[in-house]
N, C-alpha and C positions, 0 to 999 in steps of 0.2 A: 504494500500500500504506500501509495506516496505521501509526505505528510505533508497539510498543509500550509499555504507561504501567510505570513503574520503582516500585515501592517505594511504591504506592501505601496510603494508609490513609485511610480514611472511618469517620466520626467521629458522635455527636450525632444517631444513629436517620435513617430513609429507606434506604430500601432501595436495592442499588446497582443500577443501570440504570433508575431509576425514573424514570418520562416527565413526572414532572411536576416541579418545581424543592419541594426541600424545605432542611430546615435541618442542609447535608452540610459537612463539611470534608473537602477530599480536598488533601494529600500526598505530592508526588512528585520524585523524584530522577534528573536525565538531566544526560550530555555535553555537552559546554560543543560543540554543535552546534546552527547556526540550522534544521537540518529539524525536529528531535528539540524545539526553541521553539515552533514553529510547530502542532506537534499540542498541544501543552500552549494556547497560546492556541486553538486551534479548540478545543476542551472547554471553555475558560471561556468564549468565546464565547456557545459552546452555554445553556452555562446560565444567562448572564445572559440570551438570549433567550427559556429556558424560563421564567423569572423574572418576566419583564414588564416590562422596563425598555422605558422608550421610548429613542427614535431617538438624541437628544442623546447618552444615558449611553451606551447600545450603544457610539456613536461615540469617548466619550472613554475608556470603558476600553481598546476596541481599539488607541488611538492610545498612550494610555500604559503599556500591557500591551506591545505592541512593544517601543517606547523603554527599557522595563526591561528585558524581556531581550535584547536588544540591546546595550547596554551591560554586563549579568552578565557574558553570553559575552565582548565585544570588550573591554570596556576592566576589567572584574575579574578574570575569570580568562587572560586573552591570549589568546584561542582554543586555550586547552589543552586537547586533549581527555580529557587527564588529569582535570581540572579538573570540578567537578560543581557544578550550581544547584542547588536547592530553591525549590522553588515548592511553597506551599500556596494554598488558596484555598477560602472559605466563601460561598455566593451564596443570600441569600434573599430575596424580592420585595421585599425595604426594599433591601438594602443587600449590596452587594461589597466582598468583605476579600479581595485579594492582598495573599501575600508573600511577595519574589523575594531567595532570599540566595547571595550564590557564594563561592569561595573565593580569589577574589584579597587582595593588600597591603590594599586601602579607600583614602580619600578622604577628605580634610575638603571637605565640605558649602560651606563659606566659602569656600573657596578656589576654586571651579570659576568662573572669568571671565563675567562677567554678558553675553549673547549680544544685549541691547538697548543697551549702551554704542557708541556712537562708533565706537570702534577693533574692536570685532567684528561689525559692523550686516553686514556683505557677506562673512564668513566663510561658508563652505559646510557646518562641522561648530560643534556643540557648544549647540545647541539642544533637545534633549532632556529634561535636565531640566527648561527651560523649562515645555516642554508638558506633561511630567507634572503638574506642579506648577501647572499653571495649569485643568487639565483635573478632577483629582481633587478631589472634596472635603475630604480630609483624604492627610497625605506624610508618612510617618514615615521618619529614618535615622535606625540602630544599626548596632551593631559596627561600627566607622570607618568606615559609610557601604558596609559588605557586604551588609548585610539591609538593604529596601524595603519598607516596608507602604504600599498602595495603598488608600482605603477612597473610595467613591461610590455615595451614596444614590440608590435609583430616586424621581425623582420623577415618575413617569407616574403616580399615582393621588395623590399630595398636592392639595389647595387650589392653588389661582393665588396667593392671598397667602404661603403657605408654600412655595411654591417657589425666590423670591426670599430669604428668609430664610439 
């Protein structure tokens, strides 16, 4: 069963259920529950496929779209189910803007133990930011590290010189 989308708003024209990717903002509010995650990423999936991103991007927003809410739910708001994300998200054949905010304490950004040093090389957690951040083209924190904006450009139809760019 697919669950359903909370509080959604779409934004900036395209009509909604439209099969082809246009220029939508869609915003939505769910339970700090990893099922109720997981449809929010299969819709952004979706549309960066409808999009035309190649394989790479598909691959790194899937991986840092996890990693964020993953940590909204686990380590923001403690698995409260009290507790609610916000996830927006705008997907146009250039370029994917998530952004994942929850309601936990926040975080300073500095402080999160670097997962490549020495003494954390064989830890089994705390890697995720990592990958966000290594995967995305652009990492925004605000409010102490509560809101995440996500942004990667498709480059499946750029130049070979401007890919590396």
């Amino acid at each position: 069963m697919v669950a359903p989308r909370r509080n959604n708003h779409r934004t900036l024209g395209g009509p909604e259920g439209s099969s082809a990717a246009s220029d939508t903002s869609v915003k939505t509010t769910i339970p700090s529950d990893y099922a109720e995650a997981r449809e929010v990423q299969r819709q952004i999936r979706q549309e960066v496929e409808r999009a035309g991103f190649d394989a790479d991007s598909q691959f790194a927003i899937k991986l840092s779209l996890e990693e964020a809410m993953i940590n909204a739910i686990k380590h923001g708001n403690q698995l409260d189910p009290c507790k609610r994300v916000i996830v927006e998200w705008n997907v146009t054949p250039q370029t994917a803007e998530i952004t994942i905010e929850d309601e936990g304490p926040g975080f300073d950004r500095r402080s999160v133990p670097d997962p490549t040093h020495e003494s954390n090389i064989e830890k089994l957690t705390g890697r995720g930011i990592l990958l966000i951040e290594s995967y995305m083209h652009k990492v925004e924190w605000a409010k102490q590290g509560r809101r995440l904006k996500l942004v990667r450009h498709n480059v499946a139809g750029l130049p070979t010189e401007a890919r590396s760019a």
